[in-house]
MIPAZA-334499 format. One record per residue (C-alpha): residue in one letter; x, y, z; residue number from 0. Coordinates in steps of 0.02 Angstrom, whole numbers. Each point is the difference from the previous one (the first is absolute). Last residue first. Layout:
BEGIN
- A/X/Y/Z/NUM
...
//
This chain:
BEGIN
- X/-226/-137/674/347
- X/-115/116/28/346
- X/66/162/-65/345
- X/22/199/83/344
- X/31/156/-100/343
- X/27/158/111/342
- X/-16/176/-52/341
- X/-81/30/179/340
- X/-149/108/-91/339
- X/15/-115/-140/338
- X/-6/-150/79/337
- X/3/-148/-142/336
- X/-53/-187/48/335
- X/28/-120/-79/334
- X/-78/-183/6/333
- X/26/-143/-105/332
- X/-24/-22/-177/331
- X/180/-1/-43/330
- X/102/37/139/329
- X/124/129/-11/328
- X/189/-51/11/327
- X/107/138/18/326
- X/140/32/-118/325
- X/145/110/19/324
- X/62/-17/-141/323
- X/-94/83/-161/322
- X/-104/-121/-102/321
- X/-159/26/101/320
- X/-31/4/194/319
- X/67/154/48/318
- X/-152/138/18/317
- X/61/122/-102/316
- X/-200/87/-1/315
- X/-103/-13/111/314
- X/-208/36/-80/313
- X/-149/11/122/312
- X/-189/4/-141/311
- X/-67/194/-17/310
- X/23/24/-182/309
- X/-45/-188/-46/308
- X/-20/-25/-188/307
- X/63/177/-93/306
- X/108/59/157/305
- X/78/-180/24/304
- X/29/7/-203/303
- X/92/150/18/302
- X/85/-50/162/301
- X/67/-137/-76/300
- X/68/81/-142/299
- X/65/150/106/298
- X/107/-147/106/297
- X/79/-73/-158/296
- X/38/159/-71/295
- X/99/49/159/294
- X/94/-194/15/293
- X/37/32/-174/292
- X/90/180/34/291
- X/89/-34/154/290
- X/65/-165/-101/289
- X/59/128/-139/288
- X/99/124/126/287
- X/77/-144/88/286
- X/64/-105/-178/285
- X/-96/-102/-78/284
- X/54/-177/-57/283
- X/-149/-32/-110/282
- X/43/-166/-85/281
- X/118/-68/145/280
- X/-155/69/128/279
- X/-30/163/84/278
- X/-149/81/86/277
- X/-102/-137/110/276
- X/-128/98/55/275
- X/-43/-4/189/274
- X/-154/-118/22/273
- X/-169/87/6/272
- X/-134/-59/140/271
- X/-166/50/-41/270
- X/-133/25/124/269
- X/-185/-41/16/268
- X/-18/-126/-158/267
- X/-141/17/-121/266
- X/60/156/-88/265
- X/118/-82/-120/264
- X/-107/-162/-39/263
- X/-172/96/-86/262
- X/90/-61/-191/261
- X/20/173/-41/260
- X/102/25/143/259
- X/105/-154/-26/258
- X/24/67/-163/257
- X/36/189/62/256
- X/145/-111/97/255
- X/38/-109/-147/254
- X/33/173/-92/253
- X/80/98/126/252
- X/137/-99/34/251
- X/33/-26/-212/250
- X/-1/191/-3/249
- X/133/-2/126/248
- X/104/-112/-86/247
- X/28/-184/60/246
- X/160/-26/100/245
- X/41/-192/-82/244
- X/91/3/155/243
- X/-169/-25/112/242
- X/-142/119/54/241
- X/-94/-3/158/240
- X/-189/-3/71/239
- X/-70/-72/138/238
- X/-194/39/12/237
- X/-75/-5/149/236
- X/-169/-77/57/235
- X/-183/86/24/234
- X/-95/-74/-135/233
- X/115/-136/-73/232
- X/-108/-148/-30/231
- X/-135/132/-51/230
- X/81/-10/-172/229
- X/-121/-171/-38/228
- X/113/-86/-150/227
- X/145/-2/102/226
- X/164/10/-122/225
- X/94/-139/25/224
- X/15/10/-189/223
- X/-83/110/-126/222
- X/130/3/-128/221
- X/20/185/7/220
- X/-29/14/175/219
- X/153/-129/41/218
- X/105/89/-104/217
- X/-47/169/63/216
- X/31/-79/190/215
- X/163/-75/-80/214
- X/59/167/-51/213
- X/-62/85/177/212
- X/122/-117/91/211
- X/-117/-24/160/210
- X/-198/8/47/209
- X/-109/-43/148/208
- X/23/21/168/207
- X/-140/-20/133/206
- X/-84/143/85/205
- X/75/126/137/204
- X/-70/186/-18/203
- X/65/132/157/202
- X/-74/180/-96/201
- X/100/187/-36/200
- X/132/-55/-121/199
- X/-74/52/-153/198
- X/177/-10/-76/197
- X/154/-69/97/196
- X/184/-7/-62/195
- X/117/-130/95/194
- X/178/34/40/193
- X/116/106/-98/192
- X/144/-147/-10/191
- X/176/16/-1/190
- X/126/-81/-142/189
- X/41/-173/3/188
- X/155/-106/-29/187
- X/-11/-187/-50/186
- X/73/-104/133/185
- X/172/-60/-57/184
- X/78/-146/-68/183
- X/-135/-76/-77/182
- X/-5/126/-158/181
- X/213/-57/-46/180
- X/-85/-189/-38/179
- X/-63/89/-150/178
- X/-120/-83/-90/177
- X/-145/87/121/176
- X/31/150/-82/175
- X/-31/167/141/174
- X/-145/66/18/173
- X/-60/178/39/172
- X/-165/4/118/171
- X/52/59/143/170
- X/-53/73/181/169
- X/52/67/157/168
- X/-114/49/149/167
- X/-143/-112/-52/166
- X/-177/39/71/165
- X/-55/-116/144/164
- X/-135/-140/-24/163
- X/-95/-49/142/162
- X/-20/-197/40/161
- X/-162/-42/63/160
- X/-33/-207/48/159
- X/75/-144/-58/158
- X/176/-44/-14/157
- X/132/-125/-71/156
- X/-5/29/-201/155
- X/-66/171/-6/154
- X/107/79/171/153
- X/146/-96/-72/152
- X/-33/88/-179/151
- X/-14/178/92/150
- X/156/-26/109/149
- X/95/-41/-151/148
- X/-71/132/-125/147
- X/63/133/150/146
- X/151/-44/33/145
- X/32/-27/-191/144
- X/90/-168/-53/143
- X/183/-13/21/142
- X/153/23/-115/141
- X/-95/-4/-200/140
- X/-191/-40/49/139
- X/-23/-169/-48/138
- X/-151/-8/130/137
- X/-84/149/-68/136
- X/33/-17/-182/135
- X/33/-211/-39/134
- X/-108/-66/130/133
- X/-149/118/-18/132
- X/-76/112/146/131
- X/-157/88/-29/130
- X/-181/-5/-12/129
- X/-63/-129/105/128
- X/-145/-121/-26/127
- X/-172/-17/91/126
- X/-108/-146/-33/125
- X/-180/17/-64/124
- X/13/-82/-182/123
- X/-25/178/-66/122
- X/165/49/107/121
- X/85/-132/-56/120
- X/-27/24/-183/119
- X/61/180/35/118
- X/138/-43/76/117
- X/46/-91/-167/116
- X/-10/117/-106/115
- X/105/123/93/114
- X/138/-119/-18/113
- X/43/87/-140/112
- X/74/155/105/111
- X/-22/-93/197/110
- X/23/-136/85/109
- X/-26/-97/181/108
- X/-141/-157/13/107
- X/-81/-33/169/106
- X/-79/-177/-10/105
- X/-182/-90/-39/104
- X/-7/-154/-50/103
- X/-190/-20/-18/102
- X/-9/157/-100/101
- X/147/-63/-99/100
- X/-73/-164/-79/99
- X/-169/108/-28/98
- X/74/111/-96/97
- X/79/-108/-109/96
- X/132/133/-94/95
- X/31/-42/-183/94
- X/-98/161/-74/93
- X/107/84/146/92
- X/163/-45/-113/91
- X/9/133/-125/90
- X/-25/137/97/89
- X/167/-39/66/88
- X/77/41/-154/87
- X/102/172/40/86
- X/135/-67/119/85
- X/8/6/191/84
- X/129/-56/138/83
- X/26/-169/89/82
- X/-163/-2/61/81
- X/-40/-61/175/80
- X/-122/-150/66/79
- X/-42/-9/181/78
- X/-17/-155/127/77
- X/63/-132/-127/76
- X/-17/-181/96/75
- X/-184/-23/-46/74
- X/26/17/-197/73
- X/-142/59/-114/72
- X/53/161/19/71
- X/178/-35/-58/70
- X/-23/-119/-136/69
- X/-181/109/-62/68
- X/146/137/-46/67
- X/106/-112/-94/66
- X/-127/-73/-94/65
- X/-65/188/-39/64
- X/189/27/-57/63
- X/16/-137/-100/62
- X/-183/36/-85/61
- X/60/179/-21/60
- X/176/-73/-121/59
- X/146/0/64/58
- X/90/133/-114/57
- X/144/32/149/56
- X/45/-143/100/55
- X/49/43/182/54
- X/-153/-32/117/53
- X/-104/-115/-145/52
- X/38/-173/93/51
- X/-22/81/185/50
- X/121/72/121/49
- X/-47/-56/175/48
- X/71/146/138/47
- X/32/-49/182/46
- X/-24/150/106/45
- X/113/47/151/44
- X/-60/192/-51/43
- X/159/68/-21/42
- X/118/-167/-3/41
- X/-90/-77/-120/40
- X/-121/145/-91/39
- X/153/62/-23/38
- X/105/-114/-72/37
- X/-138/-22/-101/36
- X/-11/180/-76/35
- X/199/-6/-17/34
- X/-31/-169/-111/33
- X/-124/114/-107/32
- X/113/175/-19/31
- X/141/-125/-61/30
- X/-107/-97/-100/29
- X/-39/116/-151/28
- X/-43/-88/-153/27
- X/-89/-156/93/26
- X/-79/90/133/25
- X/-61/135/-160/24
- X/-125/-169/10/23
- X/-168/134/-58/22
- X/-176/29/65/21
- X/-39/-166/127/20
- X/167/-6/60/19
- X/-29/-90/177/18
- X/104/-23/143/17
- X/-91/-116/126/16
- X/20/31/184/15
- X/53/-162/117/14
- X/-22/53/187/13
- X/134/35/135/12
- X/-56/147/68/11
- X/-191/17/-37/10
- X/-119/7/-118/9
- X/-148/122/7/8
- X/-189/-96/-27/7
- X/-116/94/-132/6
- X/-83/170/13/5
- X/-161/21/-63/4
- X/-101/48/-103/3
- X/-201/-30/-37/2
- X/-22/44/-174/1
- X/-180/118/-10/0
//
């Protein structure tokens, strides 16, 4: 079994390094990017290190695995960020020196293609965090989200149990990121239902495993990162959550009856399910049709729960996906799930 842990927090004042191991949209779309650092400046009193590949889109996965060993490798960077996600980063973890990274280890924040990634980290026994790029939750149009701030400061700065608290207000509608007219204003929301709870009669904590279900299929598919003895998750929770590609209900259901088929899906003692994120520029749904693919999406995984693991804890619209707020889970480190409080506690 991977021994994991969690590596050294930074602290006030220390060098970060800004990575864009899946794609440089830094270089395409700044203004979301220099708001991010701004941010992390004056936020967080952080100093972030852009690195060669940071802002040039179609660097190539060795440029981005050089870029990556850069900021482990180096003693003055205290935690390593990602400027957003992409849909290549699979490409680079045949570059990744394990070893190099295991011996440097430090906390590492992304999520959507950066999935691949945590889960290197996690199978070379250091904890990530899922949540919290520069360009989306830092570059937040107006202000960052109360409650994404005080999550990511709890992550960076912090150890110990942070609860997680069901958002009151909630959105997932962007705005276009080329149009200086989206920073003037916070984006508006629309209220939240709170947390949904099945089987919800046992206290389970475990450590997290998961992410963007289309890189999870992607990474199963090429057989990547993928433990080869399945006990390495016996008893953890699965974090589960969709991105703006919104993938069909069907397609849900599919890679979860595959993880099912594959013994994975009813290994883990409680799944956590990301609130669905129900319009994109593509798909721009309107209320009635977002109601309508966050309902499918829900039956779909709780067809395939029923089929693999009928009696395994399930909350569902928990926010840490690709609607805002965002809370920052930690990636193979410890949650725990309360049903009969309806509480969800992480180590950070």
């Amino acid at each position: 079994m991977t021994t994991i842990s969690y590596p050294p927090k930074p602290s006030p004042g220390d060098r970060i390094a800004v990575i864009s191991a899946g794609a440089g949209l830094p270089g395409l779309l700044p203004r979301p990017f220099e708001l991010g650092l701004e941010r992390l400046r004056k936020e967080y009193d952080l100093v972030p290190v852009e690195y060669p590949a940071t802002r040039k889109m179609g660097s190539t996965p060795q440029e981005r695995a050089a870029d990556i060993h850069a900021a482990f490798a180096d003693p003055d960077i205290k935690a390593v960020i990602a400027s957003i996600g992409g849909d290549d980063q699979i490409t680079v973890l045949p570059f990744l020196d394990r070893e190099l990274i295991r011996a440097n280890p430090k906390p590492f924040f992304g999520m959507s293609d950066n999935t691949n990634l945590l889960a290197f980290l996690r199978n070379t026994g250091i904890v990530g965090y899922h949540g919290a790029t520069v360009m989306c939750e830092l570059g937040r149009p107006g202000a960052m989200h109360p409650q994404t701030a005080d999550s990511l400061r709890a992550a960076l700065f912090t150890s110990g149990a942070y609860e997680l608290k069901p958002a009151e207000r909630w959105n997932d509608i962007n705005r276009d990121w080329a149009d200086p007219a989206t920073f003037e204003a916070e984006p508006e929301t629309r209220p939240a239902a709170g947390w949904t709870w099945v089987n919800a009669d046992r206290v389970v904590e475990g450590r997290s495993w998961g992410g963007c279900l289309e890189i999870l299929g992607w990474l199963l598919m090429a057989d990547r990162e993928i433990p080869r003895d399945l006990a390495e998750f016996d008893g953890g929770v699965l974090l589960l959550e969709t991105s703006e590609e919104m993938p069909s209900a069907n397609e849900v259901f599919w890679t979860l009856r595959n993880m099912g088929e594959r013994a994975l899906l009813q290994r883990f003692s409680a799944l956590l399910m990301g609130r669905a994120k129900t319009w994109s520029f593509e798909r721009p749904n309107g209320p009635e049709e977002a109601a309508r693919y966050a309902a499918d999406q829900r039956e779909a995984v709780l067809r395939a729960m029923r089929m693999y693991a009928p009696t395994t804890p399930i909350v569902f619209d928990v926010d840490f996906g690709h609607t805002d707020p965002q809370l920052v889970i930690p990636y193979g480190g410890l949650v725990r799930v309360d049903g009969p409080d309806r509480r969800i506690t992480v180590t950070y």
